[in-house]
Legacy VTK file of the C-alpha trace (Angstrom):
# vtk DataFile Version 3.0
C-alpha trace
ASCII
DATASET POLYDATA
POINTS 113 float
92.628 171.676 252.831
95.242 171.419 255.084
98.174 173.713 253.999
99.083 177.538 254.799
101.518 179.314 252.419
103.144 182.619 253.978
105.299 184.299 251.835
108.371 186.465 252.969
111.033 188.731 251.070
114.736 188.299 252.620
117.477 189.920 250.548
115.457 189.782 247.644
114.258 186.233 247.501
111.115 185.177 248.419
110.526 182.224 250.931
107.541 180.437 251.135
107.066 178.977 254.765
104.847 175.698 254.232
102.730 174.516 256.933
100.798 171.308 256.613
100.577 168.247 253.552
102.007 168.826 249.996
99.431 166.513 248.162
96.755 165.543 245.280
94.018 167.923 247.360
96.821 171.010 248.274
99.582 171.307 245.824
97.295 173.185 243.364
97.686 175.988 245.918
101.421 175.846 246.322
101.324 176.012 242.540
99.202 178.537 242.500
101.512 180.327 245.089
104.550 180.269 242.913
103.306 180.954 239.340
101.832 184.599 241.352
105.474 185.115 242.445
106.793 183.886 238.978
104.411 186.309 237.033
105.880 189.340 239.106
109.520 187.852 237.627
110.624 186.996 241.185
112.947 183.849 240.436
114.669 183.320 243.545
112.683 181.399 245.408
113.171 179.269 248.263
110.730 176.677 250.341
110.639 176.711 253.970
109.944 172.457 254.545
110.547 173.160 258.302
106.851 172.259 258.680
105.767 170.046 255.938
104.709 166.459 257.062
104.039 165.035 253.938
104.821 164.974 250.175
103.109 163.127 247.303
104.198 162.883 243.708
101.675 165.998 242.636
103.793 167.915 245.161
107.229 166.651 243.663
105.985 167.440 240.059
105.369 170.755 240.968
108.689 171.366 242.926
110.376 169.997 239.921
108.520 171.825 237.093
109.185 175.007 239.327
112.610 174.277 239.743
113.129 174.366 235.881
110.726 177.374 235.264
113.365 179.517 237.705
116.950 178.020 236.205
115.524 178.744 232.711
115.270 182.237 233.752
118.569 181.930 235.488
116.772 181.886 239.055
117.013 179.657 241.467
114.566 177.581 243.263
115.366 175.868 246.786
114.191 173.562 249.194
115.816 173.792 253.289
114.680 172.476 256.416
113.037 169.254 254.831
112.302 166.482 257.620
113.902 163.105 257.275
110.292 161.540 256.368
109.955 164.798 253.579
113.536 163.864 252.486
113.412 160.499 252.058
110.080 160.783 249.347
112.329 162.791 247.436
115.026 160.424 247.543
112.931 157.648 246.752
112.058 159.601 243.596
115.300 160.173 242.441
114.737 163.724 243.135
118.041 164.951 245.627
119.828 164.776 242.402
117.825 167.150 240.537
116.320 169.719 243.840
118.670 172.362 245.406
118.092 170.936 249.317
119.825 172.948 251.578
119.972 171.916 255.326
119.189 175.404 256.855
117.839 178.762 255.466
121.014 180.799 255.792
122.947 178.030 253.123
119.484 178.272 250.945
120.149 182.144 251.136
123.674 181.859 250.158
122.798 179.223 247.398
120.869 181.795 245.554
124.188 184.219 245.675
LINES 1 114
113 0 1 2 3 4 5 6 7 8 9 10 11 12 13 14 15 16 17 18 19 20 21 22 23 24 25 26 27 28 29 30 31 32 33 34 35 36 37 38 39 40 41 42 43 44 45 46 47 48 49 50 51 52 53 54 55 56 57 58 59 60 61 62 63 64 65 66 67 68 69 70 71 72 73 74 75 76 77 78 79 80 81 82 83 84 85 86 87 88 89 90 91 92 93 94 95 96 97 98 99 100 101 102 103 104 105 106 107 108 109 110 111 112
């Protein structure tokens, strides 16, 4: 499997740095990942995409199921540092409209003010 999920707490949020492909074979660890954060009522979370190369629908099911899961507990759940190949699956999907994508991790911080 070829992700790595490192998890860090800045100012109260947690950031999960993604390394590697978001797909059918990986994203049950990312999910996995998040519902552990989400049981310990930690709903600011942000995703580090700074090294993500690739993202399949699985993946974009489970970044939109989480983003819902954290805004119905009033949290937030945000996306930064996506690459243009990253981005534009999302925007094929329809998806920029619905994901909080922030260009760097200091505006994801501040989006979560």
């Amino acid at each position: 499997m070829n992700i790595q999920i490192d998890v860090e707490e800045v100012e109260n949020k947690y950031i999960l740095r993604i390394q590697g492909r978001i797909d059918t074979m990986t994203t049950p660890i990312l999910e996995k990942r998040i519902e552990e954060l989400v049981k310990q009522n930690h709903w600011d979370l942000l995703a580090d995409f700074t090294d993500v190369e690739y993202l399949s629908s699985a993946g974009l099911r489970v970044l939109l199921s989480s983003t819902k899961k954290a805004r119905a507990h009033q949290g937030h759940f945000v996306l930064f540092s996506i690459d243009e190949d990253v981005l534009e699956i999302i925007k094929m999907a329809g998806f920029e409209r619905v994901l909080t994508i922030c260009t760097s991790e200091k505006d994801a911080l501040q989006s979560c003010a």
